[in-house]
VEXTI-822891 format. One record per residue: residue number from 0; chain; x, y, z of N, C-alpha, C in turn. Coordinates in steps of 0.1 Angstrom, whole numbers. Each point is the difference from the previous one (the first is absolute). Example, Ala and Ser with C-alpha at 12.3 -4.5 7.8 and 13.67 -1.06 7.14 Angstrom:
2
 pos unit   n.u   n.v   n.w  ca.u  ca.v  ca.w   c.u   c.v   c.w
   0    A   132   -57    78    -9    12     0     9    12     0
   1    A    -4    11    -7     9    11     0    -8    11     8
This chain:
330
 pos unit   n.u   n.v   n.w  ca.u  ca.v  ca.w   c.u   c.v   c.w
   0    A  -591    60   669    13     4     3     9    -1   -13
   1    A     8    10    -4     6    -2   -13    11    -7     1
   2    A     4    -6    -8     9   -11    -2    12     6     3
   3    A    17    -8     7     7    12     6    13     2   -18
   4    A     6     4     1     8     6   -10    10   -12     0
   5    A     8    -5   -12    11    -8    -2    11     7    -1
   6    A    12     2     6    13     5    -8    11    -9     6
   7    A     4    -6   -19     9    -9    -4    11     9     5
   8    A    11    -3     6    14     2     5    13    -7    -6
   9    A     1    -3   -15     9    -5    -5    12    -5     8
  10    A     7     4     7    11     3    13    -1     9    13
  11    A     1    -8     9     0     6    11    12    10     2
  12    A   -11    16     4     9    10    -3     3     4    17
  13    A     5    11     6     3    -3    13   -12     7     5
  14    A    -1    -5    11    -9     3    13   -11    14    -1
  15    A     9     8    -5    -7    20     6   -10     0    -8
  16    A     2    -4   -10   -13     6   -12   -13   -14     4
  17    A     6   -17     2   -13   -10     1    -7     1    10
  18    A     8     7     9   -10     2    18    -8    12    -3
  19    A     3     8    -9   -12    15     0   -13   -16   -13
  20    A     2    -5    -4   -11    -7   -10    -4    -7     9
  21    A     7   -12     8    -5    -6    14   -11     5     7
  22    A    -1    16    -2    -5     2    17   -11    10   -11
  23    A    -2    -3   -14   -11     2    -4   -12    -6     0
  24    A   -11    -4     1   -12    -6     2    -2    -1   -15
  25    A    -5   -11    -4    -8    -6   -13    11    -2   -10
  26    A    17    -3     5     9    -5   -10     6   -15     4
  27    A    -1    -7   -11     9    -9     3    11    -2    -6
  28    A    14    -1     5    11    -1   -10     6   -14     0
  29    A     3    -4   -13     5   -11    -3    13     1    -2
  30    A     9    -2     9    14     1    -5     9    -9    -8
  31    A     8    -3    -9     8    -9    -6    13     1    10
  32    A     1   -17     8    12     7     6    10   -13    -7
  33    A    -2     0   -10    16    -8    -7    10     5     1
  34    A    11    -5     0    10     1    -4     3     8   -11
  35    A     8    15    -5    -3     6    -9    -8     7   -10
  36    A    -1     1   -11   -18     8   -10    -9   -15     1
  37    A   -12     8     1   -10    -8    -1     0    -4   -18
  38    A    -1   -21     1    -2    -6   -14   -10     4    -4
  39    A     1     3   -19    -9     7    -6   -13    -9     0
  40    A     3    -8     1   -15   -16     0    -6     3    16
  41    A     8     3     8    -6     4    16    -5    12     1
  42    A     6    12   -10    -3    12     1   -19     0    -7
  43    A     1    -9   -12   -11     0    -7   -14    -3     8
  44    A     4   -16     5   -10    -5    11    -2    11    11
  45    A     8     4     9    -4     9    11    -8     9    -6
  46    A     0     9   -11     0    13     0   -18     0    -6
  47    A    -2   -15     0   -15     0    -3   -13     3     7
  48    A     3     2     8    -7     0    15     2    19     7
  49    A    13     6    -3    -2    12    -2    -1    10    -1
  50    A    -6     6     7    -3    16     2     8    12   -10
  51    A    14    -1    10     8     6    -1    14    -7    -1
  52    A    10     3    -3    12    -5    -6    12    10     6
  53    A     5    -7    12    13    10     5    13    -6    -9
  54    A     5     6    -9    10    -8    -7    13     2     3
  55    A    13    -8    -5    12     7    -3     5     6   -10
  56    A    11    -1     1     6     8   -14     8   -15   -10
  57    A    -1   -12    10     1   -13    -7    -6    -3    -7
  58    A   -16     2     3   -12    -5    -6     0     9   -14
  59    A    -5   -13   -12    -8    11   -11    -9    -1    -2
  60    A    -6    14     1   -18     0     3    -3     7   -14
  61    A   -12   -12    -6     1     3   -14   -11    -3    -7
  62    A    -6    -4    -9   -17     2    -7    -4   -18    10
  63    A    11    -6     1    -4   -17     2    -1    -1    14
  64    A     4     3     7    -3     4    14   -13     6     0
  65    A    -2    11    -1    -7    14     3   -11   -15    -7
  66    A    -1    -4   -11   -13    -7    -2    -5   -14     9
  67    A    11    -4     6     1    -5     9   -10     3    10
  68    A    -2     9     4    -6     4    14   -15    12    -3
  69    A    -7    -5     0   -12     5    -4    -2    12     8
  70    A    -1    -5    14    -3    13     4    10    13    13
  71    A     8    -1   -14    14     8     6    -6    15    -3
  72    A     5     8     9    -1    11    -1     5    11    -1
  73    A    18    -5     5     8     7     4    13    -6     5
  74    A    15     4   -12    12    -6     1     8    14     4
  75    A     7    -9    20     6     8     9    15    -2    -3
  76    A     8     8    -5    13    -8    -6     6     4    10
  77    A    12   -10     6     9     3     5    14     6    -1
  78    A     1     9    -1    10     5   -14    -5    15    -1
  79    A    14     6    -2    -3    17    -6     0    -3   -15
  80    A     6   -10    -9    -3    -1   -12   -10   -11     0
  81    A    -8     3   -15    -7    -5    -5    -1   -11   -15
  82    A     8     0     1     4    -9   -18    -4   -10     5
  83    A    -2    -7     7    -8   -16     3   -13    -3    -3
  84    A    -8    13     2   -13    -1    -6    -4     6   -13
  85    A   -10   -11    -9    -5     7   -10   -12    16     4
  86    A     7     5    -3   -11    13     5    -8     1    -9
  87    A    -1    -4   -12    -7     0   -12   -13    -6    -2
  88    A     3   -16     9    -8    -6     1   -10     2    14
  89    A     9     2     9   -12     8    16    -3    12    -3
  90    A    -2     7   -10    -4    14     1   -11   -10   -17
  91    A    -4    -6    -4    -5    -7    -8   -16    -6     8
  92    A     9    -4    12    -8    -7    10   -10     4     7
  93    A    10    14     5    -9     8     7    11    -3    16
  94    A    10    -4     2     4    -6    10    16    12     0
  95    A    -1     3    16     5    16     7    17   -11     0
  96    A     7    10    -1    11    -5     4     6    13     5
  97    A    11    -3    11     6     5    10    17    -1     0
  98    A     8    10     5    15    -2     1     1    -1    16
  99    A    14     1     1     7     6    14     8     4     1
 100    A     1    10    -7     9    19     5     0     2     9
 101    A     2    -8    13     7     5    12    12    10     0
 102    A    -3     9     7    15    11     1    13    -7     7
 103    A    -1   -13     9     8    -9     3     9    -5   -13
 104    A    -8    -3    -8     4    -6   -11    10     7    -9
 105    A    -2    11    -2     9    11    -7    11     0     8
 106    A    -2     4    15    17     2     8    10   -12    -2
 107    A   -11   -12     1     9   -16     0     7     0    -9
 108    A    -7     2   -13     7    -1   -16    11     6     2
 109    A    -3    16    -2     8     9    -3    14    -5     9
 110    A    -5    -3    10    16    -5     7     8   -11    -1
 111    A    -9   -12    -4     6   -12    -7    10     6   -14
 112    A    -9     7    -7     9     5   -14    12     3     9
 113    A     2    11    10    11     8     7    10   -10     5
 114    A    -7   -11     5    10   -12     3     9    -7   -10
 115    A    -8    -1   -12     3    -4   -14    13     5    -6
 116    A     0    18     2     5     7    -6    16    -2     8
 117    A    -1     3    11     8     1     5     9   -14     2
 118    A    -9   -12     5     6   -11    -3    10    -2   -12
 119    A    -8     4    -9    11    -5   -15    15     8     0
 120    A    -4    14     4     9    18     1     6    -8     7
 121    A     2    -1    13     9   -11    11     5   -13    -2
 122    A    -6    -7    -8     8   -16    -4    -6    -6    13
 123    A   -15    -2    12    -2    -1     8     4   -16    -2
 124    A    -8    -5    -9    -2   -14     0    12    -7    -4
 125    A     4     5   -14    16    -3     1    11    -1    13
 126    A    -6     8     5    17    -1     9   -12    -7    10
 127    A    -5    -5     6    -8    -7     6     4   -16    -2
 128    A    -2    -1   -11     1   -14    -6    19    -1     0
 129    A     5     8     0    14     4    -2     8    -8    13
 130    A    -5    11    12     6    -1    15    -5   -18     3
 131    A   -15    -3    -8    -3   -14     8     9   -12    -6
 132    A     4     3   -15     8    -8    -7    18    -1    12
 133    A    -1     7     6    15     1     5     8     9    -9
 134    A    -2     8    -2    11     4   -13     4    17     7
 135    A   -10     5     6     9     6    11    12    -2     8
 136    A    11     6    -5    15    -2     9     2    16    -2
 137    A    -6     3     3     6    19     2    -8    12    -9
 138    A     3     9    10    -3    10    -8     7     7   -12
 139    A    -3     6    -9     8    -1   -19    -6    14    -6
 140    A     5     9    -3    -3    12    -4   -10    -1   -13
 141    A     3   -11    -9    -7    -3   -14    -7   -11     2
 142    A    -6    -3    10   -11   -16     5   -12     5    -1
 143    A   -10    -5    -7   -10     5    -3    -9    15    -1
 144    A     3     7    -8    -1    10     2   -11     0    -6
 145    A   -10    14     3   -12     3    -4     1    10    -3
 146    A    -8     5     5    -9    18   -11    -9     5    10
 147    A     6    14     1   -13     6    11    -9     3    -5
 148    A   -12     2     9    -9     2    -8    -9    14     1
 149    A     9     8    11    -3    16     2     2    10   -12
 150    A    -4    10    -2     0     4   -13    -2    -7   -12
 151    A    -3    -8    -3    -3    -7   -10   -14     2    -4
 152    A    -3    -2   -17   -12     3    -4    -8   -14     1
 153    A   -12     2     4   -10   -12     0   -12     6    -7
 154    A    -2    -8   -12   -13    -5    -7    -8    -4     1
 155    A   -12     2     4    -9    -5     5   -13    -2   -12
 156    A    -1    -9     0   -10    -6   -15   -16    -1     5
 157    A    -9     7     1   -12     0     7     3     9    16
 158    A   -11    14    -6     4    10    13   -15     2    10
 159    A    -2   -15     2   -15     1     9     6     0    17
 160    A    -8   -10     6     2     1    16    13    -6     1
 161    A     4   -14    -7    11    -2     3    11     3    -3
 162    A     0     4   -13    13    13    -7     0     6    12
 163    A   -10    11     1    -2    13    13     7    -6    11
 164    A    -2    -9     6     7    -6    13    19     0    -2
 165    A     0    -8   -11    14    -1    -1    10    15    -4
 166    A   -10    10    -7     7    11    -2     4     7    12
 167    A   -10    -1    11    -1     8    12    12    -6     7
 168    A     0   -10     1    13    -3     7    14    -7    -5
 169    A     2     3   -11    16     2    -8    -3    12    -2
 170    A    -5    13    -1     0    11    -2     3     9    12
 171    A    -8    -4     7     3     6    16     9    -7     6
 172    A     1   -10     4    12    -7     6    14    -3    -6
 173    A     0    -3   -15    13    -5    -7     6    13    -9
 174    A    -9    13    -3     9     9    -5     0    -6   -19
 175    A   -12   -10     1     2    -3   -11   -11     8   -15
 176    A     3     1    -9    -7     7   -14    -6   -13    -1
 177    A   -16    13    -2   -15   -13    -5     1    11   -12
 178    A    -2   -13    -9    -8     2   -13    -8   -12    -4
 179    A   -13     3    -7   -12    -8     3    -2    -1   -16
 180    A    -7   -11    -6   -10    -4   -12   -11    -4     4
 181    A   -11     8    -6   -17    -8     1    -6     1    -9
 182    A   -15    -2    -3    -6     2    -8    -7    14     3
 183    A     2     5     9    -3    16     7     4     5     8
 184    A     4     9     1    14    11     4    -4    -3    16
 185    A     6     5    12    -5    -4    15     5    15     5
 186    A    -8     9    -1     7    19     5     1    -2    16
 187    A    -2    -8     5     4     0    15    13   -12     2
 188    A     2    -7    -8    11    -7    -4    11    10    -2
 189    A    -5     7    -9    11    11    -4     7    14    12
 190    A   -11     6     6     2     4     8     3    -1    13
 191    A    -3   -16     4     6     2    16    14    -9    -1
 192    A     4    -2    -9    12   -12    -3     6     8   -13
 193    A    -3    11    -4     8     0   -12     6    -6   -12
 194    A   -16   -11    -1     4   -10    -8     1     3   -16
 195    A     6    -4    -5    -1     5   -18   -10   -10   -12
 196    A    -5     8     1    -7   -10   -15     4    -3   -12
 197    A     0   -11    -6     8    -4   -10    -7   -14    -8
 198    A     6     0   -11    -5    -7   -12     7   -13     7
 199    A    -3   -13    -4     4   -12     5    13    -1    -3
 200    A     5     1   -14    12    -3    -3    13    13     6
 201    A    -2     8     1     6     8     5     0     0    14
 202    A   -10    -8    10     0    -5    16    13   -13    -5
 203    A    -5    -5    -6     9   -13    -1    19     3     1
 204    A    -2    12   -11    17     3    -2     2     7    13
 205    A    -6     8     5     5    11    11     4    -9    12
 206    A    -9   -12     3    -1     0    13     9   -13     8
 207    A     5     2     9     9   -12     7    -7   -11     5
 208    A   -14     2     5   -11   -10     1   -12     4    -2
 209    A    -9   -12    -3    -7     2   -10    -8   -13    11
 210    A   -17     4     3    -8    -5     9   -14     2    -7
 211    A    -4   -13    -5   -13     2    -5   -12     1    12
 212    A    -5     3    -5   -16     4    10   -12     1   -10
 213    A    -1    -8   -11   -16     1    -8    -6   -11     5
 214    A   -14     2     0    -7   -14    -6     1   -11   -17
 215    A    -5   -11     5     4    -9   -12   -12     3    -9
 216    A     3     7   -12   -11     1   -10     7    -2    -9
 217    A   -12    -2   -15     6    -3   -13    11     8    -5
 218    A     0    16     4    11     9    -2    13    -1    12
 219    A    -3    -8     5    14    -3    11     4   -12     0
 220    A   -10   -12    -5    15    -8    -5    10     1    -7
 221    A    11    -3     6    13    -1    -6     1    13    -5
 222    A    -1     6     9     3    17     0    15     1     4
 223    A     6    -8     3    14    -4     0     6    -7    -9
 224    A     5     2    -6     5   -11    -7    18     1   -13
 225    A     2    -9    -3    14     1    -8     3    13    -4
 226    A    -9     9    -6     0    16    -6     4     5    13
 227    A   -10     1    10     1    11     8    12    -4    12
 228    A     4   -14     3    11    -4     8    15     6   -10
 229    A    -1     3   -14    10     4    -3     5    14     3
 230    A   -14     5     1     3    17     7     4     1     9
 231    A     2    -7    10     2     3    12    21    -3     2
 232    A     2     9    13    15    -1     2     1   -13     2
 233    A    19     1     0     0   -15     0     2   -10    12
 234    A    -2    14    12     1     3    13   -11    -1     5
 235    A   -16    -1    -9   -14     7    10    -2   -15     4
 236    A    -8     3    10    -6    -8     6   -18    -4    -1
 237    A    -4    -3    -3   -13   -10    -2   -10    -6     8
 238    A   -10    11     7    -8    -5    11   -16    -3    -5
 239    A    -3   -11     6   -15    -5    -7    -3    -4    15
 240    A   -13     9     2    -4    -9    13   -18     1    -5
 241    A     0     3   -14   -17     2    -2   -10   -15    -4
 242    A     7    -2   -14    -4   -13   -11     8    -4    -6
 243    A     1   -16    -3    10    -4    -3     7     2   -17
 244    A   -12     1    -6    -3    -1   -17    -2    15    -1
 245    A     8    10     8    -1    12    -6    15     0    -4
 246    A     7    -7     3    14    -5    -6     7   -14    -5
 247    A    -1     3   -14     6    -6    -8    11   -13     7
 248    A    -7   -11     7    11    -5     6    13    -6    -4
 249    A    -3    -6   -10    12    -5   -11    10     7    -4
 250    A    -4     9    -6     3    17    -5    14     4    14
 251    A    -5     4    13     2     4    12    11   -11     2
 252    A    -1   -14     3    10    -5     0    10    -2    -8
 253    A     1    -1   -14    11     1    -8     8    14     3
 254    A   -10    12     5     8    14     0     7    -4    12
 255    A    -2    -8    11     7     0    12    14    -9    -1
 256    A    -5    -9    -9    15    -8    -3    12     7    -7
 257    A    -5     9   -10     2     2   -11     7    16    10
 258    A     1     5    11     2    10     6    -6    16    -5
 259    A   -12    -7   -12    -8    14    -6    -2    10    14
 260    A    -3    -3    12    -5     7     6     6    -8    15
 261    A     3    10    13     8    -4     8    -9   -15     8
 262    A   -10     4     4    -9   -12    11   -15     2    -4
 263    A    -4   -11    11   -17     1    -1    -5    -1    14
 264    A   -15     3     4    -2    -8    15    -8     2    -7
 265    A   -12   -12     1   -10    -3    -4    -9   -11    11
 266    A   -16     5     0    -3    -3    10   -12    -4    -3
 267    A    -5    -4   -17   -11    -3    -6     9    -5   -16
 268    A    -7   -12     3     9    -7   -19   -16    -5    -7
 269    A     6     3   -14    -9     0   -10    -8   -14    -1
 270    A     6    -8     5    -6   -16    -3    -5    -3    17
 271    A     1     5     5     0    -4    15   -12    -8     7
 272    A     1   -11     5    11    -2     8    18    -4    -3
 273    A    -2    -1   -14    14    -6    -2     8    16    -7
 274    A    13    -1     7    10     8    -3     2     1   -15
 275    A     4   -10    -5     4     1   -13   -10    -8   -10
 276    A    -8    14    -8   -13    -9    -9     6   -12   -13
 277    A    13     1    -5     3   -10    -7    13   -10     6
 278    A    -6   -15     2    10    -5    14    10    -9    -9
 279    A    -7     2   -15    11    -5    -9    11     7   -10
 280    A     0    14     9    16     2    -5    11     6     9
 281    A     5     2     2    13     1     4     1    11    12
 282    A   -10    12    -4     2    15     9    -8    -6    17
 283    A     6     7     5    -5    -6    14     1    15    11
 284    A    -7     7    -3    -5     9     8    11    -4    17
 285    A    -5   -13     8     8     0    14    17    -3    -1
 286    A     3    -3   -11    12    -3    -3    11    15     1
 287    A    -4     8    -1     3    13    -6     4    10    12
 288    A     8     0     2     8    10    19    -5    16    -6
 289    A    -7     4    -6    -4    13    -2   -14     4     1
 290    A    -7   -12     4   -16     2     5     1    -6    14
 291    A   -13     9     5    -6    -3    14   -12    -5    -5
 292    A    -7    -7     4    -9   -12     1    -8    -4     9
 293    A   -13     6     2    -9     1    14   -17   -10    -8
 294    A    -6    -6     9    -6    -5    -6   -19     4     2
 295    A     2    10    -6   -13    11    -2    -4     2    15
 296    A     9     9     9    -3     0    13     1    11     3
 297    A     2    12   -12    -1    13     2    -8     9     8
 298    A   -14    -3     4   -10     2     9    -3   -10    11
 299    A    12    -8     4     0    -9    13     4     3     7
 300    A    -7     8     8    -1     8    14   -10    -5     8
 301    A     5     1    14   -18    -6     8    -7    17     0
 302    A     4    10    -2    -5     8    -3   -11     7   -11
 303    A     9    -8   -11    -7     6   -14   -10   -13    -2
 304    A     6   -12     7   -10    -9    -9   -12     1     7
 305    A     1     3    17   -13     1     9   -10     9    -5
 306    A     7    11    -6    -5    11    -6    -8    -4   -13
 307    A     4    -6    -7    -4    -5   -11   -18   -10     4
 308    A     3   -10     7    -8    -7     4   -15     7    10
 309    A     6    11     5   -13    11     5    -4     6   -13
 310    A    10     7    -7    -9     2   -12   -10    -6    -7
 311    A    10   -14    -1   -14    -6    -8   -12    -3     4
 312    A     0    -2    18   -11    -3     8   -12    15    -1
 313    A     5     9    -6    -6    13     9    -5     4   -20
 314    A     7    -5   -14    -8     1    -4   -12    -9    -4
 315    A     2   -12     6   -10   -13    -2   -14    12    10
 316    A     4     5    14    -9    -2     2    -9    16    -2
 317    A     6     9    -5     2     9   -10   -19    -9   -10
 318    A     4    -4    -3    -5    -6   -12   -15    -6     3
 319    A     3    -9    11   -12    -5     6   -10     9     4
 320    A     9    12     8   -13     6     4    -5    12   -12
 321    A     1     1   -11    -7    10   -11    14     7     0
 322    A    11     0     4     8    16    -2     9    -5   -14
 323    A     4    10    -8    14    -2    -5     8    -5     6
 324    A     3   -13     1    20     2     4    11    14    -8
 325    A     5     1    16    13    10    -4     8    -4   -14
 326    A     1   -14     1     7    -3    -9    -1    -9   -15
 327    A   -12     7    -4    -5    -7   -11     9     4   -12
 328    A     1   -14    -9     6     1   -12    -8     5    -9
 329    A   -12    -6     1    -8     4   -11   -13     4     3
């Protein structure tokens, strides 16, 4: 009888995706149920034993791991991005790695950004924190005023599933102008949203908000930064709900103090878990009434993440039985 299959579970992810692995014959799953990311000294030990590797997007899965575990065969990431894993080194290995591009996942984003946008356009939080301070005594024609955000041009920096989501609906619903940057033009982008294509720096000057959507690669770090925050109005607004180090965060907060540029909502930081990567100087990102501040929850839906979690279950078992997973990286 062949020995049954190991898959390490870094974090227990929800229910939909570990009951379809449950109610597979010849797996056993080892879950990590701590408190938070699984410790790298715990990640090491567990992952010896094997099979397969359901990871997060906490974990960094990398040549010392992957050597770690002799007989791995296959890293199930949990996550539509991938920058956590050395792909260099599992494709070295011989070892499959997998995403989760759930279509849940795109509606959630796209509308978190839309919460984002409009939060900051409205002063949501501001006057929130405003009414609870007591400082409401009446209504005032000049009390916090905002910015609509109908008609207005939105920028959208990366024109894949989740750009596409968010164009569809400020395009259709808000009356608002898409214009998009990629590294390749999107003709259905263009055509059913009327979106414009444009050179980065010229997205930056045109546009009232400005919403990244790339992955974190060598050419997209700090693909924001002091240059390109000076292009922008002094009115636009600043949406990041992709990676944290695809903007310049230092850079980004001096422009917010500094009123280079109107706000931010940001929902992924470059040093993260911590807000601000240098805690010995002075700029303080939460300090600052012109950012919204969510703490990477952009895809925290019981919809998208359940979604997420069958994904990953359905390419693990994708895998087991001879097929491609749908969703191979490499």
């Amino acid at each position: 009888m062949p020995s049954p299959l190991r898959i390490l579970v870094t974090r227990r992810i929800p229910e939909a995706g570990l009951s379809l692995l449950k109610k597979k014959r010849g797996l056993v799953l080892d879950i990590y149920e701590g408190d938070g990311a699984i410790p790298r000294k715990e990640l090491l030990k567990r992952v010896k034993t094997a099979d397969i590797l359901l990871s997060l997007l906490t974990d960094r899965i990398d040549a010392e791991v992957m050597d770690a575990a002799p007989h791995l065969q296959m890293i199930a990431n949990y996550a539509v991005g991938f920058d956590n894993i050395d792909l260099v080194a599992a494709a070295k290995r011989d070892i499959a790695v997998t995403n989760t591009p759930a279509p849940e996942v795109f509606e959630t984003v796209a509308e978190h950004a839309i919460a984002l946008i409009f939060g900051l356009a409205h002063r949501i939080v501001e006057s929130d924190t405003f009414t609870r301070a007591g400082k409401y005594h009446g209504w005032g024609p000049q009390m916090l005023l905002g910015n609509d955000v109908a008609g207005k041009t939105l920028g959208i920096i990366g024109g894949g599933a989740i750009g596409s989501a968010l164009a569809k609906r400020m395009h259709d619903g808000f009356d608002v102008h898409i214009v998009y940057h990629d590294i390749k033009r999107n003709s259905l982008l263009e055509t059913a949203y009327d979106a414009t294509y444009m050179t980065l720096p010229r997205l930056l000057k045109e546009s009232d908000f400005v919403s990244l959507h790339v992955p974190l690669l060598p050419s997209t770090r700090h693909l924001i930064s002091t240059a390109e925050l000076k292009l922008m109005k002094k009115t636009a607004l600043l949406i990041n709900t992709s990676r944290g180090p695809v903007v310049n965060e230092k850079a980004l907060t001096r422009a917010l103090a500094k009123g280079t540029i109107g706000g931010a909502g940001l929902d992924v930081y470059e040093c993260e878990p911590l807000i601000d990567c240098d805690p010995t100087d002075t700029l303080e990102l939460r300090k600052l009434p012109n950012v919204i501040l969510t703490p990477h929850t952009a895809s925290a839906t019981h919809e998208a993440r359940d979604a997420m979690s069958v994904c990953a279950a359905k390419n693990i078992l994708a895998y087991i039985s001879g097929k491609r997973p749908e969703n191979m990286v490499h």
